[in-house]
C-alpha positions, 0 to 999 in steps of 0.5 A: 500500500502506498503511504499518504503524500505527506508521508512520503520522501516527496518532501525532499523534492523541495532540495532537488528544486534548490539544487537545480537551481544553484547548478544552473547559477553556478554553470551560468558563472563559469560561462560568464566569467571563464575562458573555456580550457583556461585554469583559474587557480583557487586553491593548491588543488583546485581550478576554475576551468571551463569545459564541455563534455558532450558525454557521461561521466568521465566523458564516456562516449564524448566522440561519439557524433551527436548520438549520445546527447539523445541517449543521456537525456532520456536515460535521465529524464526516465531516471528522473522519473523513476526518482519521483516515483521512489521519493513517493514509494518511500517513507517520510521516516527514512531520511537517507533514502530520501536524500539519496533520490533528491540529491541525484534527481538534482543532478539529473534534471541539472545536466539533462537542461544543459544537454537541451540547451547547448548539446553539452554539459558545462564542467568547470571545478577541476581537482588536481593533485600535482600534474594529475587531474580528476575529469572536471565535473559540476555541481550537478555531478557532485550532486549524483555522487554524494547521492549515490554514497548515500543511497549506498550508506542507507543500504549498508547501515539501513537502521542507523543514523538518519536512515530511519 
Protein backbone atom coordinates (compact mmCIF):
# COMPACT_ATOMS: atom_id res chain seq x y z
CA UNK A 1 0.00 0.00 0.00
CA UNK A 2 1.47 3.43 -0.93
CA UNK A 3 1.92 5.60 2.07
CA UNK A 4 -0.27 9.41 2.12
CA UNK A 5 1.82 12.14 0.36
CA UNK A 6 2.54 13.72 3.47
CA UNK A 7 4.12 10.86 4.45
CA UNK A 8 6.37 10.35 1.97
CA UNK A 9 10.09 11.35 0.84
CA UNK A 10 8.49 13.59 -1.73
CA UNK A 11 9.18 16.32 0.71
CA UNK A 12 12.70 16.07 -0.10
CA UNK A 13 11.76 17.36 -3.83
CA UNK A 14 11.97 20.95 -2.17
CA UNK A 15 16.03 20.09 -2.15
CA UNK A 16 16.42 18.92 -5.73
CA UNK A 17 14.43 22.18 -6.67
CA UNK A 18 17.00 24.33 -4.80
CA UNK A 19 19.73 22.15 -6.33
CA UNK A 20 18.86 22.58 -9.65
CA UNK A 21 18.59 25.72 -9.19
CA UNK A 22 22.28 26.66 -7.69
CA UNK A 23 23.52 24.06 -10.50
CA UNK A 24 22.28 26.49 -13.27
CA UNK A 25 23.51 29.66 -11.28
CA UNK A 26 26.94 28.27 -10.96
CA UNK A 27 27.32 26.97 -14.65
CA UNK A 28 25.78 30.37 -15.94
CA UNK A 29 29.00 31.94 -13.78
CA UNK A 30 31.51 29.76 -15.25
CA UNK A 31 30.49 30.83 -18.79
CA UNK A 32 30.12 34.46 -17.98
CA UNK A 33 33.20 34.90 -16.08
CA UNK A 34 35.63 31.73 -17.64
CA UNK A 35 37.68 31.33 -20.84
CA UNK A 36 36.96 27.98 -21.76
CA UNK A 37 40.10 25.40 -21.18
CA UNK A 38 41.66 28.22 -19.44
CA UNK A 39 42.63 27.36 -15.41
CA UNK A 40 41.56 29.57 -12.95
CA UNK A 41 43.89 28.66 -9.78
CA UNK A 42 41.98 28.86 -6.44
CA UNK A 43 43.37 26.50 -4.18
CA UNK A 44 46.68 24.11 -4.37
CA UNK A 45 44.33 21.61 -5.61
CA UNK A 46 41.50 23.33 -7.42
CA UNK A 47 40.86 25.24 -10.50
CA UNK A 48 38.20 27.13 -12.25
CA UNK A 49 38.26 25.83 -15.79
CA UNK A 50 35.96 25.68 -18.27
CA UNK A 51 34.83 22.64 -20.24
CA UNK A 52 32.33 20.97 -22.30
CA UNK A 53 31.62 17.45 -22.11
CA UNK A 54 29.38 16.06 -24.56
CA UNK A 55 29.41 12.64 -22.72
CA UNK A 56 28.59 10.87 -19.45
CA UNK A 57 30.67 10.51 -16.58
CA UNK A 58 34.47 10.53 -17.42
CA UNK A 59 33.20 11.74 -20.50
CA UNK A 60 32.37 8.17 -21.64
CA UNK A 61 31.11 8.34 -25.10
CA UNK A 62 32.19 12.27 -25.68
CA UNK A 63 33.33 11.31 -29.56
CA UNK A 64 30.52 9.53 -30.37
CA UNK A 65 28.93 12.23 -33.14
CA UNK A 66 25.99 13.66 -31.55
CA UNK A 67 24.03 10.45 -30.90
CA UNK A 68 24.58 10.43 -27.15
CA UNK A 69 23.29 13.59 -26.50
CA UNK A 70 19.74 11.84 -27.14
CA UNK A 71 20.90 8.90 -25.43
CA UNK A 72 21.55 10.67 -21.76
CA UNK A 73 18.74 12.91 -21.92
CA UNK A 74 16.38 10.15 -21.95
CA UNK A 75 18.39 7.86 -19.77
CA UNK A 76 17.89 10.83 -17.43
CA UNK A 77 14.79 12.07 -17.70
CA UNK A 78 13.44 8.48 -17.33
CA UNK A 79 15.61 8.19 -14.11
CA UNK A 80 14.08 11.34 -13.04
CA UNK A 81 11.05 9.77 -13.17
CA UNK A 82 11.54 6.56 -11.58
CA UNK A 83 13.32 9.09 -8.53
CA UNK A 84 10.00 10.94 -8.36
CA UNK A 85 8.35 7.67 -8.32
CA UNK A 86 10.76 6.09 -5.44
CA UNK A 87 10.55 9.61 -3.33
CA UNK A 88 6.83 8.86 -3.48
CA UNK A 89 7.32 4.99 -2.50
CA UNK A 90 9.16 5.93 0.13
CA UNK A 91 8.54 6.66 3.66
CA UNK A 92 8.94 10.07 5.27
CA UNK A 93 10.86 8.21 8.01
CA UNK A 94 13.79 7.19 6.03
CA UNK A 95 15.51 10.45 5.57
CA UNK A 96 18.68 8.79 3.83
CA UNK A 97 16.88 7.23 1.44
CA UNK A 98 15.07 10.43 0.66
CA UNK A 99 18.06 12.21 0.38
CA UNK A 100 19.80 9.66 -1.84
CA UNK A 101 16.84 10.30 -4.64
CA UNK A 102 16.66 14.17 -4.12
CA UNK A 103 20.12 14.64 -4.28
CA UNK A 104 20.73 12.66 -7.81
CA UNK A 105 17.06 13.97 -9.22
CA UNK A 106 19.10 17.40 -8.81
CA UNK A 107 21.86 16.48 -10.89
CA UNK A 108 19.98 14.53 -13.42
CA UNK A 109 17.33 17.15 -14.45
CA UNK A 110 20.64 19.72 -13.80
CA UNK A 111 22.68 18.02 -16.51
CA UNK A 112 19.61 16.89 -18.54
CA UNK A 113 18.81 21.30 -19.06
CA UNK A 114 22.28 21.78 -20.45
CA UNK A 115 22.48 18.79 -22.96
CA UNK A 116 18.89 20.56 -24.14
CA UNK A 117 20.14 23.71 -24.29
CA UNK A 118 23.82 23.54 -25.61
CA UNK A 119 24.01 19.52 -26.57
CA UNK A 120 26.80 19.83 -23.72
CA UNK A 121 27.05 19.99 -20.00
CA UNK A 122 29.11 22.76 -18.75
CA UNK A 123 32.12 21.49 -16.25
CA UNK A 124 34.37 23.92 -14.56
CA UNK A 125 35.86 22.55 -10.90
CA UNK A 126 38.93 20.97 -11.88
CA UNK A 127 40.59 18.95 -8.76
CA UNK A 128 44.42 18.25 -9.31
CA UNK A 129 46.72 16.62 -7.17
CA UNK A 130 50.48 17.58 -8.98
CA UNK A 131 50.25 17.07 -12.69
CA UNK A 132 47.00 14.60 -12.05
CA UNK A 133 43.95 15.67 -12.72
CA UNK A 134 40.09 14.29 -11.65
CA UNK A 135 37.79 14.72 -15.34
CA UNK A 136 36.08 18.37 -14.39
CA UNK A 137 32.79 17.86 -13.12
CA UNK A 138 29.77 20.44 -11.72
CA UNK A 139 27.55 20.68 -9.03
CA UNK A 140 25.20 18.63 -10.52
CA UNK A 141 27.86 15.79 -10.71
CA UNK A 142 28.86 16.39 -7.49
CA UNK A 143 25.02 16.09 -6.52
CA UNK A 144 24.66 12.43 -8.15
CA UNK A 145 27.70 11.47 -6.12
CA UNK A 146 27.04 12.45 -2.78
CA UNK A 147 23.53 10.87 -3.81
CA UNK A 148 24.77 7.58 -4.64
CA UNK A 149 27.24 7.42 -1.47
CA UNK A 150 24.10 7.91 0.34
CA UNK A 151 21.95 5.52 -1.33
CA UNK A 152 24.79 3.06 -0.91
CA UNK A 153 25.36 4.08 3.15
CA UNK A 154 21.34 3.60 3.67
CA UNK A 155 21.51 0.20 2.05
CA UNK A 156 24.57 -0.81 4.22
CA UNK A 157 23.54 0.83 7.61
CA UNK A 158 19.65 0.60 6.85
CA UNK A 159 18.77 1.14 10.61
CA UNK A 160 21.49 3.73 11.93
CA UNK A 161 21.50 7.11 11.86
CA UNK A 162 19.49 9.07 9.86
CA UNK A 163 18.32 6.36 7.55
CA UNK A 164 15.08 5.79 9.74
Amino acid sequence: MTAAPSRTALVWLWLSAVLVVLDQLTKFWAESVLTPYQPVPVLPVLNWTLVFNQGAAFSFLSDAGGWQRWLFTILALGVSVLLVYWLRQTPRSQRLVGLAYALILAGAIGNVIDRIRYGHVVDFVDVYWKHWHFPAFNLADAAITLGAVALIASLLFPTRGIGR
